[in-house]
C-alpha positions in Angstrom: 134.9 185.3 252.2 135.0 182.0 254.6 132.3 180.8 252.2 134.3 181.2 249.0 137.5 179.7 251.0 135.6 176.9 252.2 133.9 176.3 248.4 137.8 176.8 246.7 139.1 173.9 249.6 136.2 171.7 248.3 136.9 172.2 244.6 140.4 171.5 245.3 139.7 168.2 247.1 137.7 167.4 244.6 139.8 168.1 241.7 142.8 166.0 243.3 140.1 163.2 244.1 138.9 163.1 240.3 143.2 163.1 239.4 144.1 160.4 241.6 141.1 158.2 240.4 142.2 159.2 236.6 145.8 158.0 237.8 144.6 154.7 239.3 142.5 153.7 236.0 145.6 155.0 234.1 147.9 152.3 236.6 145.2 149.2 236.5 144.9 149.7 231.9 148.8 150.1 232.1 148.7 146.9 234.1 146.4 144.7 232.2 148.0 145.8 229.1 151.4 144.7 230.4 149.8 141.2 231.3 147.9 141.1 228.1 151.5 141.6 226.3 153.0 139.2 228.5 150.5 136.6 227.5 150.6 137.0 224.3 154.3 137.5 224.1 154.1 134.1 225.8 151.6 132.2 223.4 153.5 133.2 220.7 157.1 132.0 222.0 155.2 129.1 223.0 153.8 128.9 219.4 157.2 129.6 217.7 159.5 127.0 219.4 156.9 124.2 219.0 156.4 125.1 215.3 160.4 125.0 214.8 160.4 121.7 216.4 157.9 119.7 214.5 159.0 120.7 211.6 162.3 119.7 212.3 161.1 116.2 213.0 158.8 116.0 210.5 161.8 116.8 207.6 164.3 114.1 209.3 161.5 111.0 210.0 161.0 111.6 206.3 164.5 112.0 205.3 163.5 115.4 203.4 166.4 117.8 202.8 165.7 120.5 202.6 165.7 124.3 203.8 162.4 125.8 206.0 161.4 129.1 207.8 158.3 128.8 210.5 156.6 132.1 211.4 153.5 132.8 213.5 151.0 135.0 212.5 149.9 138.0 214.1 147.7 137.8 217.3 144.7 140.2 217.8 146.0 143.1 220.1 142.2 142.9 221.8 142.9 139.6 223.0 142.7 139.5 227.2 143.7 136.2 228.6 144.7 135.3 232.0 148.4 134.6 232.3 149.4 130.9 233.0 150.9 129.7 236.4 152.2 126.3 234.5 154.2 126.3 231.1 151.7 126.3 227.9 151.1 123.0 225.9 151.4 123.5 221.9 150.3 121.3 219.4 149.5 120.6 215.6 146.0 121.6 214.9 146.3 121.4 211.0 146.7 119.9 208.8 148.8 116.7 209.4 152.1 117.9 207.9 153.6 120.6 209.2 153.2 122.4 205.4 152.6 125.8 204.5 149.7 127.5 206.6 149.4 126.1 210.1 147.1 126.1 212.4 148.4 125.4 216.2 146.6 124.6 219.5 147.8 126.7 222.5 146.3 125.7 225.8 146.8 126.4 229.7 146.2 123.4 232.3 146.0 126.3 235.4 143.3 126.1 237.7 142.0 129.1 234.7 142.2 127.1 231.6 141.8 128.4 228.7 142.7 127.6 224.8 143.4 129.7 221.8 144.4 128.6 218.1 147.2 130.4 216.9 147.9 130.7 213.0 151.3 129.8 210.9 153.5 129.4 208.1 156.4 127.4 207.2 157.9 127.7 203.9 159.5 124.7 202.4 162.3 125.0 199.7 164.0 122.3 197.9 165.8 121.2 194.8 163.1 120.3 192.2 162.7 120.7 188.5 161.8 123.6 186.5 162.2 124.7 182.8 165.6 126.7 181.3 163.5 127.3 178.4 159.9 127.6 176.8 158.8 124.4 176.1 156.2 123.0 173.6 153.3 121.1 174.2 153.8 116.9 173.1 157.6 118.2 172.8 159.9 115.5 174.3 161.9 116.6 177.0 165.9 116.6 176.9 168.4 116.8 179.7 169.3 120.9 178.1 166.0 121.6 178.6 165.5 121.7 182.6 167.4 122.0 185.7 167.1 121.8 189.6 166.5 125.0 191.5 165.5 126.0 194.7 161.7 127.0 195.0 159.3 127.1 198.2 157.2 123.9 197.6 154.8 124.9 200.6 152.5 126.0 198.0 152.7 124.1 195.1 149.7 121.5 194.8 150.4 120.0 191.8 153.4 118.0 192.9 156.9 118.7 191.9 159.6 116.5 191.0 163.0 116.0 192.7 164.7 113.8 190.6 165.8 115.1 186.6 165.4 111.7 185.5 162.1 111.1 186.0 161.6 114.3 183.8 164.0 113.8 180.7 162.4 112.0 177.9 159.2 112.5 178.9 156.7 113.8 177.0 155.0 117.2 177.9 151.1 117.7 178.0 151.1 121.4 177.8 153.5 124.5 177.6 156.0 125.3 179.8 157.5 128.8 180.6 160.7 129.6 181.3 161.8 129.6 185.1 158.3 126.9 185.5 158.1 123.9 188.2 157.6 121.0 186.3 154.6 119.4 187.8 154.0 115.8 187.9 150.8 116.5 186.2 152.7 118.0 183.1 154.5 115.0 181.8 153.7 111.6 180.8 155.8 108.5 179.5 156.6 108.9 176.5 155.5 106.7 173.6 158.3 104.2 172.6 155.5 102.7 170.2 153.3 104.3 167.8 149.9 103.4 166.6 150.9 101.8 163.3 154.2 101.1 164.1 155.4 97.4 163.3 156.6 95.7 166.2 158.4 92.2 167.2 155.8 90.1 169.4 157.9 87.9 171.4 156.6 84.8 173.7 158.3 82.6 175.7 158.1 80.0 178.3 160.7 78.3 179.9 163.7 77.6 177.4 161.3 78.2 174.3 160.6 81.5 173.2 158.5 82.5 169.9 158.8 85.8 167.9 156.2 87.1 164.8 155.2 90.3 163.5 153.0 92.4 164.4 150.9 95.7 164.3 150.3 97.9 167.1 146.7 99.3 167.5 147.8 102.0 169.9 150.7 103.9 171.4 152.6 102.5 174.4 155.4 103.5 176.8 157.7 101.1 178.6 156.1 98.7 180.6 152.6 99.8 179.3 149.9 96.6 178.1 148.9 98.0 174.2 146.7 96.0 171.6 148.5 94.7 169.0 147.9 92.7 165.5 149.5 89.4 164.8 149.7 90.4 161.6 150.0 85.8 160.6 147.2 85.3 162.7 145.2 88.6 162.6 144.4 87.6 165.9 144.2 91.0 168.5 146.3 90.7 171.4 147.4 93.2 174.6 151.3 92.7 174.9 153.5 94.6 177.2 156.0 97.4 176.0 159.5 96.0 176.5 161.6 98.3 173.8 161.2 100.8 171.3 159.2 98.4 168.6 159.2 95.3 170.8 156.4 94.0 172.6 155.5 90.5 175.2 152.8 88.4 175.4 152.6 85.8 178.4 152.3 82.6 177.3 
């Protein structure tokens, strides 16, 4: 009986022994999971506030209006670094603007350095043009046909335009749906000459100025240099578009 006693103190011992080493594993995760968070929590504050920032400069030393959101991207949750003693030092890894996906430099100066790129995203929006209607390709385009609205630009790469008058009476190079950014690459001047058409060459050189007919050999908008026949001389010359069937040669 004193044997079984002594055995059941033993197991107990043991028992608490194995629960207060459970509990004090349980305490030291719970712990480095609370600094993990903290860190993390910290980077990303860090991360957020810098982000806000630069972009904030970067739209007024450009004199950009226009609206933005900056987000940072989720951190792995199996990251483990040491917290920082000093306050963490952010900075713009990529790319140089502060444009749609980000990537930032995090970094701790401590006596434990370490560093860690942190990903994010700013969305840009601004006034630019788009189409009210579908548009055909070569079609000229007329004030009725577009419009400003807001769209993120963060993620457009084939440029947008700001400004409606550098889009009506332009000529477009391929369809355009309704509700479409009207890229820079869509358009082109144009033609305020035809091939074919007869033109007015005009020269001049101090008071004295010449004028003769002519031919033109190719089309030509404003302030383009097209080949065009003297149609006295049959001579070939490149004159400058100046009007809609007027042309200039230097003299």
């Amino acid at each position: 009986m004193k044997l079984l006693t002594t055995l059941y103190w033993h197991s107990s011992q043991t028992l608490l022994f194995l629960k207060k080493a459970v509990f004090a594993g349980l305490c030291i995760m719970l712990a480095h999971s609370a600094q993990a968070q903290t860190t993390q929590q910290q980077i990303i504050g860090t991360s957020q506030a810098f982000l806000e920032d630069i972009t904030a400069q970067h739209l007024q030393s450009n004199n950009i209006t226009a609206r933005y959101s900056a987000k940072i991207g989720r951190l792995d949750p199996r990251l483990r670094l040491p917290s920082c003693s000093i306050p963490l030092q952010a900075s713009l890894e990529s790319p140089a603007q502060p444009i749609g996906r980000v990537t930032i430099r995090v970094r701790c100066d401590s006596d434990a350095p370490w560093t860690i790129f942190v990903p994010g995203h700013v969305n840009l929006y601004r006034e630019i043009a788009v189409a009210v209607r579908s548009l055909q390709r070569s079609s000229i385009i007329q004030a009725t046909d577009v419009q400003l609205a807001e769209r993120d630009v963060s993620s457009l790469r084939q440029g947008y335009i700001l400004d409606l008058d550098n889009v009506i009476g332009y000529q477009l190079l391929r369809p355009v749906q309704p509700d479409s950014v009207i890229s820079t690459q869509h358009i082109k001047a144009a033609a305020a000459i035809s091939k074919g058409d007869e033109v007015v060459i005009s020269a001049s050189a101090g008071a004295m100025s010449v004028r003769m007919p002519g031919t033109a050999l190719e089309d030509g908008a404003m302030g383009q240099q097209i080949r065009v026949r003297n149609n006295r001389s049959k001579r070939v010359v490149h004159a400058r578009v100046v009007a809609p069937g007027r042309v200039e040669v230097a003299m």
